[in-house]
Structure formats: C-alpha cells, structure tokens
mmCIF file of the C-alpha atoms, coordinates in Angstrom:
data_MODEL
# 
_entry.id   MODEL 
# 
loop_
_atom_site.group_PDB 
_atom_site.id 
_atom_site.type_symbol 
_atom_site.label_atom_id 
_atom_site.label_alt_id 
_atom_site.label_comp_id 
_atom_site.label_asym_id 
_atom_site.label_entity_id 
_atom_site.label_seq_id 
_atom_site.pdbx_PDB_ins_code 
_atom_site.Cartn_x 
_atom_site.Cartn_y 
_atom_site.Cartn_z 
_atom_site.occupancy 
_atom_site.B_iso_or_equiv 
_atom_site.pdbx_formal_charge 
_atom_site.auth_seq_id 
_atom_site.auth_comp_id 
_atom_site.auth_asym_id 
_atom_site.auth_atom_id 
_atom_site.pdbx_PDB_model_num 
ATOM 1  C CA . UNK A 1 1  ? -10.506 27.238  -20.303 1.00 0.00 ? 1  UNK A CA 1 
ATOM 2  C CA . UNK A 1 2  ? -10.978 23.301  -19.617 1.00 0.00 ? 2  UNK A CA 1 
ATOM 3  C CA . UNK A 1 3  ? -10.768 21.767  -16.374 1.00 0.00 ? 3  UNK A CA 1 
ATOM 4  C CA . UNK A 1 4  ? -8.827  18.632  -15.753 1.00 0.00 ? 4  UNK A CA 1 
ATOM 5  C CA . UNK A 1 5  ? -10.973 15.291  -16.083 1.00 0.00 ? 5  UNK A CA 1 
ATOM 6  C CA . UNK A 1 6  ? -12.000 14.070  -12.682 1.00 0.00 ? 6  UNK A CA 1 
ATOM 7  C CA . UNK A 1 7  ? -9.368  11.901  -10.442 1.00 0.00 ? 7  UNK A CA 1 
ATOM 8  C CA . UNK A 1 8  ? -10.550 8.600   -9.718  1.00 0.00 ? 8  UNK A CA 1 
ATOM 9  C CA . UNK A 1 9  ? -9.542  6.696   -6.702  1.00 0.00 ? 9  UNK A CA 1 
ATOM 10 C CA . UNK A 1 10 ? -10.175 2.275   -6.637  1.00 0.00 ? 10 UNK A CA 1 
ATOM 11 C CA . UNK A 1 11 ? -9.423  1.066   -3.001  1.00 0.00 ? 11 UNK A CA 1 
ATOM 12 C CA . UNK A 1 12 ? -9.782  -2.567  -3.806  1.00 0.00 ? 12 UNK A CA 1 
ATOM 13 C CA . UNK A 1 13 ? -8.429  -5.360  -1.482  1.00 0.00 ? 13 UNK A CA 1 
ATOM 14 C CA . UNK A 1 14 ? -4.782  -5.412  -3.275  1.00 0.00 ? 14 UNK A CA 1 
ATOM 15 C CA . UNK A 1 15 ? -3.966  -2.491  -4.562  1.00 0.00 ? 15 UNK A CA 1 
ATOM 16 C CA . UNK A 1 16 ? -4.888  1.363   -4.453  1.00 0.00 ? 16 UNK A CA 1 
ATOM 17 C CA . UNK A 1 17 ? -5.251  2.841   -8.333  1.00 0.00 ? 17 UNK A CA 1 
ATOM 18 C CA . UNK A 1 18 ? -5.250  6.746   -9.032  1.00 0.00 ? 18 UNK A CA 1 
ATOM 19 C CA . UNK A 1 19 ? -5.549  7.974   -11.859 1.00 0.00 ? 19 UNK A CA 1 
ATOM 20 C CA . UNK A 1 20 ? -7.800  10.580  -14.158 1.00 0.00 ? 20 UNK A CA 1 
ATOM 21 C CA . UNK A 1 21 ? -11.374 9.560   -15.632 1.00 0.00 ? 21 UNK A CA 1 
ATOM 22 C CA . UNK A 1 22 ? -10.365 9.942   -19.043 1.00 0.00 ? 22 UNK A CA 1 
ATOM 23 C CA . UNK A 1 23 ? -7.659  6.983   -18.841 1.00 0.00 ? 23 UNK A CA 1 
ATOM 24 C CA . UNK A 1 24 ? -7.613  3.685   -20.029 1.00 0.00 ? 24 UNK A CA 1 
ATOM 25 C CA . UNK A 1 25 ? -5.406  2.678   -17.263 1.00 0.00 ? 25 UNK A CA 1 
ATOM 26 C CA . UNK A 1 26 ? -4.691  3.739   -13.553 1.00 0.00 ? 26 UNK A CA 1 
ATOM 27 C CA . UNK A 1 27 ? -1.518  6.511   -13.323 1.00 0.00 ? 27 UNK A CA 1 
ATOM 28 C CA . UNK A 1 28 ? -0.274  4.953   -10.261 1.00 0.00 ? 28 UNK A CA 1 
ATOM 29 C CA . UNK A 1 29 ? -0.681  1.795   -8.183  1.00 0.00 ? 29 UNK A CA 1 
ATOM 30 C CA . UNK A 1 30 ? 0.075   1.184   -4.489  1.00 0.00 ? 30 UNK A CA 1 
ATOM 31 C CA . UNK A 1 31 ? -0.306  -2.352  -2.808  1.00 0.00 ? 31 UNK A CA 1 
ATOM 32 C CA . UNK A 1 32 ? -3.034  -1.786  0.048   1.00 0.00 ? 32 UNK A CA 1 
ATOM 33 C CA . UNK A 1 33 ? -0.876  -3.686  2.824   1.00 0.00 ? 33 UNK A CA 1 
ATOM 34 C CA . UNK A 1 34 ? 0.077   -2.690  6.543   1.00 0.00 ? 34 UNK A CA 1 
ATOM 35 C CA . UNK A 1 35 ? 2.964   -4.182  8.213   1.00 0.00 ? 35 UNK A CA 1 
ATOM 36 C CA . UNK A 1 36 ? 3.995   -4.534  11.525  1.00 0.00 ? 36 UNK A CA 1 
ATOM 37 C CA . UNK A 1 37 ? 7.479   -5.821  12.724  1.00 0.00 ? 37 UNK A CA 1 
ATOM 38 C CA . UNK A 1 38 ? 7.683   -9.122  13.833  1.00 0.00 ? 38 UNK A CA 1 
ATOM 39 C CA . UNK A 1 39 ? 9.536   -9.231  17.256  1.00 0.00 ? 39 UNK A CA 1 
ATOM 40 C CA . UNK A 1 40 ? 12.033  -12.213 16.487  1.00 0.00 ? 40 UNK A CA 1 
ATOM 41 C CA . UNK A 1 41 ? 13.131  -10.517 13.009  1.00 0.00 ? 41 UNK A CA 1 
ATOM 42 C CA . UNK A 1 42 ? 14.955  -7.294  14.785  1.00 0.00 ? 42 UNK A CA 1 
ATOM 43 C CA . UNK A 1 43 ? 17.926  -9.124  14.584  1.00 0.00 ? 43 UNK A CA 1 
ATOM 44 C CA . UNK A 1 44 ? 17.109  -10.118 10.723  1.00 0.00 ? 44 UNK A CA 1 
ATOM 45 C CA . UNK A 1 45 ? 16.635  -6.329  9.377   1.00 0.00 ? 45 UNK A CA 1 
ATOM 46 C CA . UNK A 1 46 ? 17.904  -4.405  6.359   1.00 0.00 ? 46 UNK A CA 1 
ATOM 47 C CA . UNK A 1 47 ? 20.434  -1.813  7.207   1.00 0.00 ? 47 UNK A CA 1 
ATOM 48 C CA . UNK A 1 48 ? 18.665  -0.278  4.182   1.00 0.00 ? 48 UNK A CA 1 
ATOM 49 C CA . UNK A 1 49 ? 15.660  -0.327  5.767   1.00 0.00 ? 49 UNK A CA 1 
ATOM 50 C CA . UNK A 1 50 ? 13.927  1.860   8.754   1.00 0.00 ? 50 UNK A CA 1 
ATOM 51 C CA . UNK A 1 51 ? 12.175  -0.251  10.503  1.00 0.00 ? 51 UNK A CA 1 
ATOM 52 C CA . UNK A 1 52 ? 8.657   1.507   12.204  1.00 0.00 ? 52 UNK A CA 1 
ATOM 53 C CA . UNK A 1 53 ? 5.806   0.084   14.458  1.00 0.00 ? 53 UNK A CA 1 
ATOM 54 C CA . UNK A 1 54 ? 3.847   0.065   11.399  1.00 0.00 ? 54 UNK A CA 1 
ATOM 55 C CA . UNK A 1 55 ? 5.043   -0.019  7.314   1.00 0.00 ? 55 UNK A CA 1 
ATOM 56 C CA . UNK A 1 56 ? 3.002   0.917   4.351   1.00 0.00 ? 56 UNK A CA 1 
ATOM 57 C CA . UNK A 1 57 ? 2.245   0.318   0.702   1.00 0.00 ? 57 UNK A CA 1 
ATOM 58 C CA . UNK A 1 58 ? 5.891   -0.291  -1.330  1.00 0.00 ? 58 UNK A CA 1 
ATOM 59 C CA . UNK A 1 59 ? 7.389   -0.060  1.754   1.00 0.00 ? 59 UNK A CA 1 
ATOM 60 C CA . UNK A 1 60 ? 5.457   -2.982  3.081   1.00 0.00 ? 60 UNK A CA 1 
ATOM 61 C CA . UNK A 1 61 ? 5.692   -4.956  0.353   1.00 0.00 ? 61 UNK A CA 1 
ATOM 62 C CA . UNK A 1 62 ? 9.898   -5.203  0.054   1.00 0.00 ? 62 UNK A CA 1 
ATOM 63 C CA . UNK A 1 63 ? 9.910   -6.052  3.561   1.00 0.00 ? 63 UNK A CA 1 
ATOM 64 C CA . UNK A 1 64 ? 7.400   -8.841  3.835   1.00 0.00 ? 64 UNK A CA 1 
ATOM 65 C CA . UNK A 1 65 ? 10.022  -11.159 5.340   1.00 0.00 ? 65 UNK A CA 1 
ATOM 66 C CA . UNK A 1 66 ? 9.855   -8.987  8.477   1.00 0.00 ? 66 UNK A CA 1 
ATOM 67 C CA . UNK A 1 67 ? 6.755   -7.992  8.571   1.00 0.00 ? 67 UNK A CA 1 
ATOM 68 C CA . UNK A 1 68 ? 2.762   -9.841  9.609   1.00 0.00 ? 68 UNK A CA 1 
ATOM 69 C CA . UNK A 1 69 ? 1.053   -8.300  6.351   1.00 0.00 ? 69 UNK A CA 1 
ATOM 70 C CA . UNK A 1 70 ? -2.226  -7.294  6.601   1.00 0.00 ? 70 UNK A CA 1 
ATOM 71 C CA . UNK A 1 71 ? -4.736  -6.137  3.888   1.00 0.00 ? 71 UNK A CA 1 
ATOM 72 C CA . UNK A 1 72 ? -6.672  -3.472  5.491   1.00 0.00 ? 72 UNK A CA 1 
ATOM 73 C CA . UNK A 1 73 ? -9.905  -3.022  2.768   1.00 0.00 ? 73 UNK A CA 1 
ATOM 74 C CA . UNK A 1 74 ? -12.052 -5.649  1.955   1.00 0.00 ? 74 UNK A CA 1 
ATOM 75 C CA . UNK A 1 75 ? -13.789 -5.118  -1.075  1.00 0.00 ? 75 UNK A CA 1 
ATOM 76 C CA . UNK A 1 76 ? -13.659 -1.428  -0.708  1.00 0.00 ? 76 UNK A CA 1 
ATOM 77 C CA . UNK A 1 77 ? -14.579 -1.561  2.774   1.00 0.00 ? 77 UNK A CA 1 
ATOM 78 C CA . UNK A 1 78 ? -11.543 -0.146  5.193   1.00 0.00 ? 78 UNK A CA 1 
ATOM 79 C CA . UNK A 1 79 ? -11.587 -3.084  8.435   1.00 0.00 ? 79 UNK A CA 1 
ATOM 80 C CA . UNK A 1 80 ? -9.693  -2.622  11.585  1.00 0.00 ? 80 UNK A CA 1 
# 
C-alpha cells in the first residue's frame, strides 16, 4: 500500500495554492483577500449577494466594488 504524496500549502500575498507534492501545478487557487462592507454601498448591493461584516477569498473578489480589500499575508507572514 502507497500513501498519498504530501499536500502542500503556498500562502503568498495574492493567492492561496493547494495542491499535492508530486504536481507540476497547484490543484486549487484562492485569492488571499478580506473584505469588509463599505457603509455608503448598502444601498449599491447584489441581490445575489449576502452581504457579511467580513467576505473572503472568491467571495471577496466578485464583490470588490463594495468592499475595502485587504491582503492579509505579506510574504507568507499573516498581518492584522
């Protein structure tokens, strides 16, 4: 019996990557954003959209309009 290659995880300061060690290529990307509403666009939203105190990833990203984007690692570091 084999076990799976190893999962590696890149937090850089745009995106997330996961994928397996024995790729050439990450599996899946996320963007590494927050979001937070910005008060005067409430009457701008989406109905598509739920709006939150605070929007993620993919989320985040469709809904930069809206939003004060932040990028929460800096060079792999995690920052307030």
């Amino acid at each position: 019996m084999t076990s799976p290659p190893p999962i590696v995880l890149d937090g850089g300061t745009s995106f997330l990557k996961v994928g397996y060690a024995a790729q050439n290529f990450p599996k899946y990307q996320y963007p590494s954003i927050i979001g937070r509403l910005i008060l005067r666009s409430k009457e701008q939203q989406d109905s598509n959209l739920i709006i939150k105190d605070i929007i993620c990833s993919n989320k985040a990203a469709t809904a930069q309009a809206i939003l004060q984007i932040s990028y929460p690692i800096e060079n792999g570091i995690i920052k307030k």
